[in-house]
N, C-alpha and C positions, 0 to 999 in steps of 0.2 A: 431886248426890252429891259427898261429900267424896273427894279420893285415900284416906284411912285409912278408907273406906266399899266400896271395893272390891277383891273376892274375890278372891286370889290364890293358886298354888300352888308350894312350894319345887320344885326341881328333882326330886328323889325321889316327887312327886305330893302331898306332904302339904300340908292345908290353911294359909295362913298368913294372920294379922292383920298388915298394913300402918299399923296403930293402933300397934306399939309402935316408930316411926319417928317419933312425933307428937315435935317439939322438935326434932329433928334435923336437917339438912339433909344434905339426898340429892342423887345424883347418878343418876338410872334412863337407863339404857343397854340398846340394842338390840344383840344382842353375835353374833357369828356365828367358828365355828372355822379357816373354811376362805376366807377376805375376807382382801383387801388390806390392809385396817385392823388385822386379826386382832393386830398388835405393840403394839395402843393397851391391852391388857390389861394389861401391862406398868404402863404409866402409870396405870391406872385402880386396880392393885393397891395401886402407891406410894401414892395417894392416901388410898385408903385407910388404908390404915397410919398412915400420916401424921398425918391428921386428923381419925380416928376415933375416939380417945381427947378430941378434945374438942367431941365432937357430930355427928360426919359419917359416911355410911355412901354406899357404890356400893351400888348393886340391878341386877343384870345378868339381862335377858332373853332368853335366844334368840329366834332368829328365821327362818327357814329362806325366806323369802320374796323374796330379792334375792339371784338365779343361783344358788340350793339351796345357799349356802354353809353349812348349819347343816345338815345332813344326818344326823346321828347321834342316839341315843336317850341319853335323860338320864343314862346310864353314859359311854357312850363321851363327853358333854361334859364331864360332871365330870372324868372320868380327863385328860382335856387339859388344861383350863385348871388343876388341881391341878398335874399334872403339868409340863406347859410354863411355866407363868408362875406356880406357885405362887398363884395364887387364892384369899385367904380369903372375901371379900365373897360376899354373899347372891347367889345363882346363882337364880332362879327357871324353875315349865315354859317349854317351849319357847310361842311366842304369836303373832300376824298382828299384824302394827302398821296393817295398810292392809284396804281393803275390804268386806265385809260380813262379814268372819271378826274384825274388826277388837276386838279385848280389850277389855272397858270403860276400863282401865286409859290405855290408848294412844288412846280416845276421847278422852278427858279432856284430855290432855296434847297432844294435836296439834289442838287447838282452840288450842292458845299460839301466839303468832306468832314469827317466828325475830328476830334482828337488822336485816332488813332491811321486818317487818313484814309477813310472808309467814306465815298458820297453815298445816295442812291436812295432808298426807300426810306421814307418812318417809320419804325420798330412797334413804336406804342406811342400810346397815348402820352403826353405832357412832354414829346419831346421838342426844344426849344431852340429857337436860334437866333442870338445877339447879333443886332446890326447897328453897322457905325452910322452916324449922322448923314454920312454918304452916300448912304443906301446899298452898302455892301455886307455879306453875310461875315462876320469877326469872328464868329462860334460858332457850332453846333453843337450842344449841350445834349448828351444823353435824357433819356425819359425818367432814369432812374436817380440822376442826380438834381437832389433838390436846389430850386429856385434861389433862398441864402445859401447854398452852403457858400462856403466864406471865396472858394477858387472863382464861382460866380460873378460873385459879391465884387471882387477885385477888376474883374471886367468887364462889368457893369460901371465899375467907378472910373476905368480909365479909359473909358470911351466918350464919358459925358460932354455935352459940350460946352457945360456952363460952369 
C-alpha cells in the first residue's frame, strides 16, 4: 500500500485523501500539546511557510500515547496550536503510532529505519519523517532533533520539487 492509499482524518473528523500531497514533499510529525518538545511547533510552522509555496507541506498528528501528553479533544488542539504557535499546516485526528492500535499510516512509515539504521517503534513524541515527492520515507528524524536544525534544513531543501 502506497502512503497516498491510506485513509486518513482532518482533525475536525472529516475524511481526507493523502493523494493530493502526491509531488510534494512532506514532513509527518507525531505532535503532542503538553511534551517537552511541544516549542518544535514553532519550527515546524516556519517550515512550513517557508517552503510551502514551493512544494512542501508538515502534516501533524496527534498523539496522546507518550505520558498522556495529548490529552485534549480536537477543539481544544486546534484552539492551541492556532492559538500558541499560529499553526497553519495540516492538523490531522489524534492516532497510536505504536502497538496494535497502531494507524496504517505509522505502520508504513516506522518500517523506515532512522539514521542509525534502527526501524520499528516511535520513541516519543515530535518524532518526524521526511518524504520525497514520491511518497517514499527519505528520513526519519529523531524526536529530539529540532525541525531547523540546519542537517534537516538541508533535506528538506533537496527534496523539494519546485
Amino acid at each position: 500500500m502506497s502512503l497516498y492509499d491510506i485513509p486518513v482524518r482532518t482533525l475536525a473528523g472529516e475524511p481526507h485523501d493523502l493523494s493530493r500531497y502526491r509531488g510534494k514533499a512532506l514532513l509527518v510529525v507525531n505532535v503532542a500539546s503538553q511534551c517537552g518538545r511541544t516549542r518544535q511547533y514553532a519550527a515546524l510552522e516556519e517550515l512550513h511557510r517557508r517552503y510551502g509555496p514551493r512544494g512542501f507541506s508538515v502534516l501533524g498528528f496527534p498523539c496522546n500515547q507518550f505520558g498522556e501528553q495529548e490529552p485534549g479533544g480536537p477543539e481544544e488542539i486546534e484552539r492551541f496550536c492556532t492559538t500558541t504557535y499560529g499553526v497553519t499546516f495540516p492538523l490531522f485526528e489524534k492516532v497510536e503510532v505504536n502497538g496494535p492500535g497502531r494507524h496504517p499510516l505509522y505502520a508504513l512509515l516506522t518500517a523506515a529505519p532512522d539514521d542509525r539504521g534502527v526501524a520499528g517503534d516511535i520513541e516519543w513524541n515530535f518524532e518526524k519523517f521526511l518524504i520525497s515527492p514520491e511518497g517514499r520515507v527519505a528520513h526519519r528524524i529523531a524526536s529530539r532533533t529540532r525541525p531547523d536544525d540546519p542537517d534537516v534544513v538541508a533535506r528538506i531543501e533537496a527534496l523539494l520539487p519546485a
